[in-house]
C-alpha positions as CSV (number, residue, x, y, z in Angstrom):
1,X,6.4,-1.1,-10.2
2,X,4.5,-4.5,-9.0
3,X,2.6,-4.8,-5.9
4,X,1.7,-8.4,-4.9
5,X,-0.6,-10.1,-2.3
6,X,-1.2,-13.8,-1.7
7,X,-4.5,-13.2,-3.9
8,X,-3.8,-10.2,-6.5
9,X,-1.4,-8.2,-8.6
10,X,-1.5,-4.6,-8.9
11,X,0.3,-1.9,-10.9
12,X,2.1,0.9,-8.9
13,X,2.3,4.3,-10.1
14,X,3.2,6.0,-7.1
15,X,4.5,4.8,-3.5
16,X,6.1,6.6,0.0
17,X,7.2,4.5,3.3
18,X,7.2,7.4,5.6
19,X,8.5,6.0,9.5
20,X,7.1,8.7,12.2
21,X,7.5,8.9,16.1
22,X,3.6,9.8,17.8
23,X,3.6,9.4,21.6
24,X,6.7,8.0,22.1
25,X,5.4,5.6,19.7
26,X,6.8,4.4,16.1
27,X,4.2,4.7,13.4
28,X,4.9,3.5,9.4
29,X,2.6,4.6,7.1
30,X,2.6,3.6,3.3
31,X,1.1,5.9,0.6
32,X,0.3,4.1,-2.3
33,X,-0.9,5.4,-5.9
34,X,-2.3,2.0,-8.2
35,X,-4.1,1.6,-11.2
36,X,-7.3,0.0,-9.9
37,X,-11.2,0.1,-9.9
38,X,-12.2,1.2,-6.6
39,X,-14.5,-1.4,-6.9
40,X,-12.3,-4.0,-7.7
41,X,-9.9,-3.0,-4.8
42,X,-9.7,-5.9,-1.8
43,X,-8.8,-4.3,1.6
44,X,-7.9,-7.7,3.1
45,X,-5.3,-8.3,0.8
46,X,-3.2,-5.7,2.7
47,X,-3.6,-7.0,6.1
48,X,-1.0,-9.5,5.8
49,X,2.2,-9.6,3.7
50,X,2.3,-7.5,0.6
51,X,5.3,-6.8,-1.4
52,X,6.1,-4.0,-3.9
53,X,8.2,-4.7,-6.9
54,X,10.8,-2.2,-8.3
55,X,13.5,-2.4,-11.4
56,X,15.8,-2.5,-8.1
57,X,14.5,-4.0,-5.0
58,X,11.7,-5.6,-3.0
59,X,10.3,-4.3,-0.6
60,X,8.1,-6.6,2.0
61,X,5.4,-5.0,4.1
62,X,3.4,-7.3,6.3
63,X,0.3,-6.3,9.5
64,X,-0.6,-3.1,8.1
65,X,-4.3,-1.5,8.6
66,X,-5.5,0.0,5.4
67,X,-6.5,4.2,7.3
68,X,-8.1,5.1,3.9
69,X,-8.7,4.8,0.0
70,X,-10.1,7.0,-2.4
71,X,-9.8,7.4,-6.4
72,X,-7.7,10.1,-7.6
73,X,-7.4,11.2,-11.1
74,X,-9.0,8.2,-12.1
75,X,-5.9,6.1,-9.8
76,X,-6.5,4.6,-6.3
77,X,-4.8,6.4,-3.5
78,X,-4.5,3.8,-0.2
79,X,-2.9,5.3,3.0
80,X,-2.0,2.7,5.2
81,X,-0.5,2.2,9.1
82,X,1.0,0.1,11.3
């Protein structure tokens, strides 16, 4: 799987859409698993649109906040809502 922004490429290894209810509220939250340097990881690329690439589909994400993002087994793990 392929994740893109308008300024970088990533490769996915893992990813969950999750759609909760908190307060009478809707809250999405996207787990994702990529094969980056933490230090080469952009946070701003996710505050806009984003898209994630699969043999089947597209899916389009756009105004998410990135919550948190911490390696893992040598991977990036990046939880983020909206």
């Amino acid at each position: 799987m392929n994740l893109k922004t308008f300024n970088s490429e990533y490769n996915v290894v893992e990813f969950h859409h999750y759609i909760n209810h908190v307060d009478d509220k809707v809250v999405n939250l996207v787990e994702l698993l990529i094969d980056c340097p933490i230090e080469e990881f952009v946070e701003d690329d996710f505050t806009s649109i984003f898209m994630i690439e699969t043999d089947k589909h597209t899916h389009v994400f756009s105004w998410y906040t990135v919550d948190e993002y911490y390696e893992e087994n040598g991977l990036l793990k990046i939880v983020l809502v909206k």
